[in-house]
C-alpha positions as CSV (number, residue, x, y, z in Angstrom):
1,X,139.8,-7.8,198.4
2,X,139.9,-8.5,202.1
3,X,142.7,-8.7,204.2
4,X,142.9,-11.7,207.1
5,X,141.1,-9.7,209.9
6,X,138.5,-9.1,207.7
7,X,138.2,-12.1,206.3
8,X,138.0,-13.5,209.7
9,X,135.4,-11.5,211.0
10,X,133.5,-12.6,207.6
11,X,133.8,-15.9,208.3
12,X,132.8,-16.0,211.8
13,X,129.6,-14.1,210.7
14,X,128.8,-16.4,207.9
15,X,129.3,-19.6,210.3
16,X,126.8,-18.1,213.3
17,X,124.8,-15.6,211.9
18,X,124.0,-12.2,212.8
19,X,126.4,-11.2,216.1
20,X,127.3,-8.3,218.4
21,X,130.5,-6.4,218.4
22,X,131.1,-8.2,221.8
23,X,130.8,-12.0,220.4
24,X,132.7,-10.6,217.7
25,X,135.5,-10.0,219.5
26,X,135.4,-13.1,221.7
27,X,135.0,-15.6,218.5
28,X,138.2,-13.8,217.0
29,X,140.5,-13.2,219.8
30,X,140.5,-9.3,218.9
31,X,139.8,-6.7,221.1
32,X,137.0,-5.1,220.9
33,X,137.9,-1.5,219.8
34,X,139.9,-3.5,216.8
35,X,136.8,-5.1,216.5
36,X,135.0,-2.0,215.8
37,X,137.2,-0.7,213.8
38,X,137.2,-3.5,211.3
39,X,133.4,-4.2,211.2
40,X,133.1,-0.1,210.9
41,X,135.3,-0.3,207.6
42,X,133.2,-3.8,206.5
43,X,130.1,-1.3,207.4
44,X,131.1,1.5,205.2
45,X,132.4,-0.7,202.4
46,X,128.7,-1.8,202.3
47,X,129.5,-5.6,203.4
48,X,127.9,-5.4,206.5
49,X,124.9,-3.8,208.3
50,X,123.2,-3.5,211.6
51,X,120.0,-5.5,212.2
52,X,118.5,-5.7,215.2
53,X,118.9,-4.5,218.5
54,X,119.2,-6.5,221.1
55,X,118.0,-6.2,224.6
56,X,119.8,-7.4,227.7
57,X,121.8,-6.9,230.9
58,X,123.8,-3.6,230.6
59,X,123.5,-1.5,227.5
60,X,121.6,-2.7,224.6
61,X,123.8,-4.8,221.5
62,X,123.1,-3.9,217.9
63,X,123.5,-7.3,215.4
64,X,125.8,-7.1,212.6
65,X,124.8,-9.5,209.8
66,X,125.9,-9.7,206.1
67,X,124.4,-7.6,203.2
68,X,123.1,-9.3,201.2
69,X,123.4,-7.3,198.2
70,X,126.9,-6.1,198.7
71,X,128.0,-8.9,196.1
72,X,126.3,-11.3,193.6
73,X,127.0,-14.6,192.0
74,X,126.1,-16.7,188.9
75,X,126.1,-20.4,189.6
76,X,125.8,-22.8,186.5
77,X,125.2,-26.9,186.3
78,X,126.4,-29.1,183.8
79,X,124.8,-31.9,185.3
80,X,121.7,-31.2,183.5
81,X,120.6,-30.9,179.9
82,X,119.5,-27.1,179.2
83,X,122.2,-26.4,182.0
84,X,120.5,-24.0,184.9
85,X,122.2,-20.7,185.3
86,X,120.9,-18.7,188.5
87,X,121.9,-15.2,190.0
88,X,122.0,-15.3,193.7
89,X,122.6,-12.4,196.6
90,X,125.4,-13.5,199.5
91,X,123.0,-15.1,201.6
92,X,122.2,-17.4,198.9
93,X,118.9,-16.4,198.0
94,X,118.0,-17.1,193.9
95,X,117.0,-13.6,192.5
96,X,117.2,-15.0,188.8
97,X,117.1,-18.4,186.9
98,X,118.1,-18.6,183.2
99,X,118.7,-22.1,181.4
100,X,121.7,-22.4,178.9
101,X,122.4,-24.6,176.3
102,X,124.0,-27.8,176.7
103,X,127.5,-28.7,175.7
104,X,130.6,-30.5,176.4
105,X,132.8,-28.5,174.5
106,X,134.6,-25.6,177.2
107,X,134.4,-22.9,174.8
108,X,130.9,-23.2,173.8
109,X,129.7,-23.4,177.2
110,X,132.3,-20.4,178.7
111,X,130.8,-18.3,175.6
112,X,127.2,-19.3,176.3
113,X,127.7,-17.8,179.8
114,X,129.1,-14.6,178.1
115,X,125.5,-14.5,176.0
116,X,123.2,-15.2,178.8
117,X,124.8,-12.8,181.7
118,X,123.3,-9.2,180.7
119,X,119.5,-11.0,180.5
120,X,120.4,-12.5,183.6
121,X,122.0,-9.5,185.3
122,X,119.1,-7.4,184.5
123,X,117.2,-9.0,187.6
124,X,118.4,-6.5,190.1
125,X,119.6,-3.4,189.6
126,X,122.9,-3.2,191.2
127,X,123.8,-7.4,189.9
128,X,125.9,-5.7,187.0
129,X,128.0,-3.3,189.1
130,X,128.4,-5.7,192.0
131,X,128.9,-9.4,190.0
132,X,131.8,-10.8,192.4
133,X,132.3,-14.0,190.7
134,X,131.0,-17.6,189.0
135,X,130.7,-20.9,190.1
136,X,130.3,-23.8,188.0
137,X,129.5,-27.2,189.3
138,X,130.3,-30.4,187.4
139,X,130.6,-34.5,187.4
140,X,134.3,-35.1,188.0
141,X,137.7,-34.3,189.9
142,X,138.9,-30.5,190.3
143,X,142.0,-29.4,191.1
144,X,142.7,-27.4,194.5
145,X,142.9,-24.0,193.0
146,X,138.9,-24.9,191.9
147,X,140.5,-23.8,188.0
148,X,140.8,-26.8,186.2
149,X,138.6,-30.2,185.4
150,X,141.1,-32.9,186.4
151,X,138.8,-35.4,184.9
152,X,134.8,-35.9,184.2
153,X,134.0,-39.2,182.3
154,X,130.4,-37.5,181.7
155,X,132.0,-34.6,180.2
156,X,134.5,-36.6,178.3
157,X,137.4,-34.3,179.6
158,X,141.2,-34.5,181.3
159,X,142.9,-31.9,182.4
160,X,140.7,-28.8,181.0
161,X,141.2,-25.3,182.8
162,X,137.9,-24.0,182.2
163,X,137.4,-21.7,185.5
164,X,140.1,-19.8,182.6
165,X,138.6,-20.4,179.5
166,X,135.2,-18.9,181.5
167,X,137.5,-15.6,182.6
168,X,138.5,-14.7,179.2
169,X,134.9,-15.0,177.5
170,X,133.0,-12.9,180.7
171,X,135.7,-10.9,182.4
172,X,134.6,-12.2,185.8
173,X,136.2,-14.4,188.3
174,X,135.5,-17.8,187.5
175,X,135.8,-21.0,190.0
176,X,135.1,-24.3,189.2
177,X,133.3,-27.5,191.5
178,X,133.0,-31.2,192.0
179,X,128.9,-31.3,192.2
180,X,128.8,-32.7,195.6
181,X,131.5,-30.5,196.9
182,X,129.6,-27.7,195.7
183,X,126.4,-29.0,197.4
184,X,128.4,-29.1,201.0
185,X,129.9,-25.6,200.4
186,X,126.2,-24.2,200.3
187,X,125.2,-26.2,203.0
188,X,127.9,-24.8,205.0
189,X,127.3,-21.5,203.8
190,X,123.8,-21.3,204.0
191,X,122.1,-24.9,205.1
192,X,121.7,-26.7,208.5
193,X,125.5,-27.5,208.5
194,X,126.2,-23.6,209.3
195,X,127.4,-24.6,212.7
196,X,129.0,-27.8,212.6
197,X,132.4,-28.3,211.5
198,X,133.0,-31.7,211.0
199,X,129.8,-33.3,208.5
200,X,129.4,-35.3,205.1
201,X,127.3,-34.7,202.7
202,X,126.4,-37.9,200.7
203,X,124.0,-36.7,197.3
204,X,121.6,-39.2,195.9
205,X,120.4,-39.1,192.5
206,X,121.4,-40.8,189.0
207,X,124.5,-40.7,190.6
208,X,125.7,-40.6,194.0
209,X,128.0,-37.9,195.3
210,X,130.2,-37.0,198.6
211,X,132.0,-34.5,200.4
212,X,133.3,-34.0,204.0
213,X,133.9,-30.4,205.9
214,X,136.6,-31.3,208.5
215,X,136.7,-28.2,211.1
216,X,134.8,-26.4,208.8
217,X,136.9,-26.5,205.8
218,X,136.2,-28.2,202.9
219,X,138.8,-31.5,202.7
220,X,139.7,-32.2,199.3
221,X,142.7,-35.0,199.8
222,X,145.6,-35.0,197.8
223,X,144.2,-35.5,194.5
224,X,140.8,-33.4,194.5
225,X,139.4,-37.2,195.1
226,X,138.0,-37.0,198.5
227,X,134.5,-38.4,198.8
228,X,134.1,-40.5,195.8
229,X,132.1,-43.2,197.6
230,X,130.4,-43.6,194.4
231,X,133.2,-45.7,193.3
232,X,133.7,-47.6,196.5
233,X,133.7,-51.5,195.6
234,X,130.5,-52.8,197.2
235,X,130.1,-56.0,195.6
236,X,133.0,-57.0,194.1
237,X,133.0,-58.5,190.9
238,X,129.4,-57.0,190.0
239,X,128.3,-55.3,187.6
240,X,130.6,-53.0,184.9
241,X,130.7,-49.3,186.0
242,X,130.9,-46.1,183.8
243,X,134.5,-45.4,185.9
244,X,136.2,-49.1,184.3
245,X,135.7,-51.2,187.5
246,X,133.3,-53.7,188.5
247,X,130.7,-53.5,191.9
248,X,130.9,-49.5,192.9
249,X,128.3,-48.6,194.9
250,X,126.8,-46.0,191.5
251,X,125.6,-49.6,190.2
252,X,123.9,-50.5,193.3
253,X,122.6,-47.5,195.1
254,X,121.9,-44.8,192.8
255,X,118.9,-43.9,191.2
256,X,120.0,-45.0,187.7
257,X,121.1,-48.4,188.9
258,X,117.8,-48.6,191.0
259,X,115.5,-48.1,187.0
260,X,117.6,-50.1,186.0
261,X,117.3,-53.0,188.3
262,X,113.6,-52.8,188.2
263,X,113.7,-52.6,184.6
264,X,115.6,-55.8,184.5
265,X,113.3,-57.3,186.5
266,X,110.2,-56.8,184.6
267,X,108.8,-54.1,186.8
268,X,106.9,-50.8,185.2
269,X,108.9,-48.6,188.1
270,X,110.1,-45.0,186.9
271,X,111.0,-43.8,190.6
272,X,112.0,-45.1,193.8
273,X,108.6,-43.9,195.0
274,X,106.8,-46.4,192.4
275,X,109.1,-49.3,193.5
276,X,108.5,-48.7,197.3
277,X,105.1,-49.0,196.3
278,X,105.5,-52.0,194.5
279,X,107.3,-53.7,197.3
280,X,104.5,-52.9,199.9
281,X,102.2,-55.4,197.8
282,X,104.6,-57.9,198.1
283,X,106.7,-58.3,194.9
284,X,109.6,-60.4,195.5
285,X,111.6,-58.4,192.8
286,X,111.0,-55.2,194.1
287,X,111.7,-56.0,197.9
288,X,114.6,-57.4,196.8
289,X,116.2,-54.5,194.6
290,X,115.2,-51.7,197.3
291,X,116.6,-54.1,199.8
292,X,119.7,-54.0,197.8
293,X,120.6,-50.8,197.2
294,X,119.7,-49.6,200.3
295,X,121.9,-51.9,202.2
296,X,124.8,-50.7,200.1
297,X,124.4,-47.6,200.6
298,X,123.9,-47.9,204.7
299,X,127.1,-49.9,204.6
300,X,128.6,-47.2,202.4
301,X,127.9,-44.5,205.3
302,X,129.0,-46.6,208.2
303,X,132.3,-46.5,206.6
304,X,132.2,-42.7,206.6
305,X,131.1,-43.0,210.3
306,X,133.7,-45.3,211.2
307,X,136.4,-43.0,209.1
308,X,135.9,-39.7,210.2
309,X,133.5,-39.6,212.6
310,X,131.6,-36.8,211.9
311,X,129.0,-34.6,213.4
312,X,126.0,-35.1,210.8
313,X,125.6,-37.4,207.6
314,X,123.3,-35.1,205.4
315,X,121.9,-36.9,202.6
316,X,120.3,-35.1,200.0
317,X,117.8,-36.9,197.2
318,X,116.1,-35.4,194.2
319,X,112.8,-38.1,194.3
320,X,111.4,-40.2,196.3
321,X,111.3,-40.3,200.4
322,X,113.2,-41.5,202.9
323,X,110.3,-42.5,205.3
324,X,109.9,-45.5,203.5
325,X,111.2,-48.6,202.9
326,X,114.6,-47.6,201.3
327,X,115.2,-45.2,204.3
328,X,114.5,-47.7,206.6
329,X,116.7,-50.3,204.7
330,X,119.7,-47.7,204.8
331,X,119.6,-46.5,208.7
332,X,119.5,-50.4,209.7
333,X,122.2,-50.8,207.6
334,X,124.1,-48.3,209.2
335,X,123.1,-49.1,212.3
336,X,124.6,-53.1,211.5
337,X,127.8,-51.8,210.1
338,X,129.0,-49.4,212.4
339,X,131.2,-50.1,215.8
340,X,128.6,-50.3,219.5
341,X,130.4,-47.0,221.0
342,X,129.3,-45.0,217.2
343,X,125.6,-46.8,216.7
344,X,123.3,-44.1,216.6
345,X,125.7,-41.0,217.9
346,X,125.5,-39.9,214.6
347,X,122.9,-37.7,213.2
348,X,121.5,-38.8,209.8
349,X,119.8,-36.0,208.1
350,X,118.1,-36.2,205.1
351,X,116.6,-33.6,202.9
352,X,115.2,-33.9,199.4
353,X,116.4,-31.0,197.2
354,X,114.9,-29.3,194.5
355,X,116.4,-28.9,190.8
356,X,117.8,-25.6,191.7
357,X,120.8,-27.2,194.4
358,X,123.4,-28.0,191.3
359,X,123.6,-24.5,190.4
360,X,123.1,-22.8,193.8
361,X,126.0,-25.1,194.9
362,X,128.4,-23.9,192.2
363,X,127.0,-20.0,193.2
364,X,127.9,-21.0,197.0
365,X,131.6,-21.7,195.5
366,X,131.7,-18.3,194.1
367,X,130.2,-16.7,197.3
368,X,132.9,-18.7,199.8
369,X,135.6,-17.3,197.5
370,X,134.5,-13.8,198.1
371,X,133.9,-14.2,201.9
372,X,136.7,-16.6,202.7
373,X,139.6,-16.6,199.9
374,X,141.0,-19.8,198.3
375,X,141.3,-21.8,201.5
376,X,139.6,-25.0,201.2
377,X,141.8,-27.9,201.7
């Protein structure tokens, strides 16, 4: 769809926002009358506008930003039971939600998809004639080309090409996402990571996900299996976990390990919030399980620190805070665990996220695929 100056010029514009002709041409090593002439055929293909003009030394610069409406994406979750289905713009923004019924079988889900997309597309007026592709995110390993589900022990599946099976029931370009992957892709795209190249992005909820940009491109490893800190042995010979082995940090440190705990323990806790508050009267069980998990998981990002030594940690969590207890339990872990010349040169960012992140990450794959082409590592 675009060729590699294009594509450049897209990419730089998605990373740093709305620019002149002049950065333009200084971020991409073109001149700037081949600039021009690329952002004019970008312009007149409806990709990009001009914003603002900008005031200065010598003559005035007028911004050129994305459209947003130039392209539009679907982004569904099977993480969740009805799966979300959204529509999105290219800046990210929701336009549409839509829930779809549940499944683990590839060809109900690919022809729920087909069902639900002309309510969906109805939204805006130009979604139909302008859909440029679906995401999906999901619980497991995807291969490189973002087609096929390597493997998903929630989903029950090995080796299922469903990005395919989704193409044949809709027609439209389909790509396929690890769920935390997909969660750093649309932080990159459109989050606070914009404009740092090297970060992790370490999810909390019933389970716990992780993914790493390294100079701005998604690293996937050899095997799709980059990230999976969820399965990192923390306490070795603990308890059973859902993946065959025994201590990963999912039975310590995720949400579902943390209910459980407290559960086992005799405590009425539903959320992490209830247990922090439980621990701040004193209850020996509860201090102990938040004391725990969130040790486990500071040790867990120290070794990301110490690995790759990146420019932010963001963690995302869907309950609770991380002004509490837990949050404090986690940065002095960190803080313990890393080497004196890292302690505290790396930014820890959290952010709680709303239900919506699943399936605006899997929209963000689509979106990167338009802008960018296949070419995450």
């Amino acid at each position: 769809m675009f060729n590699s100056s294009q594509r450049e010029l897209l990419r730089v514009i998605s990373e740093s926002g709305p620019l002149s002709r002049t950065d333009l041409a200084s971020a991409t090593g073109l001149s700037k009358a081949a600039m021009s002439g690329i952002a004019r055929e970008l312009i007149d293909r409806g990709v990009l506008h001009e914003t603002e003009t900008v005031y200065g030394q010598g003559r005035p610069s007028i911004l050129l930003d994305l459209k947003p409406e130039c392209a539009f994406f679907i982004g569904i979750s099977l993480l969740e039971d009805p799966a979300p289905m959204i529509l999105s713009d290219l800046n990210g923004n929701i336009i549409a939600r839509q829930q779809l019924p549940y499944s683990r079988d590839p060809k109900v889900i690919a022809n729920a998809i087909a069902y639900g997309l002309p309510e969906i597309l109805k939204a805006h007026p130009q979604a139909s004639s302008k859909l440029a592709g679906i995401g999906v995110a999901l619980s497991g390993f995807v291969d490189e080309k973002q087609a096929t589900c390597v493997q998903s022990t929630l989903l029950g599946w090995q080796d299922v090409p469903l990005a395919e099976i989704i193409r044949q029931a809709t027609g439209v370009d389909t790509f396929i996402e690890n769920d935390a992957k997909a969660v750093a892709v649309s932080e990159k795209l459109f989050g606070i990571a914009r404009d740092t190249p090297n970060f992790s992005v370490v999810s909390l909820g019933d389970g716990i996900g992780c993914a790493h940009f390294i100079d701005g491109r998604l690293y996937r490893g050899n095997h799709g299996g980059a990230g999976e800190i969820a399965h990192a042995t923390i306490d070795p010979g603990g308890a059973p976990c859902r993946c065959g082995k025994r201590g990963c940090l999912d039975t310590v440190a995720s949400m579902k390990a943390i209910k459980e705990m407290a559960r086992a323990a005799g405590l009425k806790c539903t959320s992490l919030s209830e247990l922090e508050e439980e621990a701040s009267y004193g209850t020996a069980e509860a201090i102990a399980i938040v004391h725990r998990a969130g040790a486990a998981l500071g040790l867990a990002i120290s070794h990301l620190i110490q690995m790759n030594d990146p420019g932010m940690i963001l963690v995302t969590h869907v309950e609770g805070s991380f002004e509490g207890l837990f949050g404090t339990v986690v940065q002095q872990a960190i803080e313990a665990n890393v080497l004196p010349r890292y302690a505290g040169a790396t930014p820890i960012r959290t952010r709680r996220v709303d239900s919506d992140v699943w399936a605006r990450g899997a929209a963000s794959i689509a979106a990167h695929n338009f802008l960018i082409g296949p070419n995450i590592s």
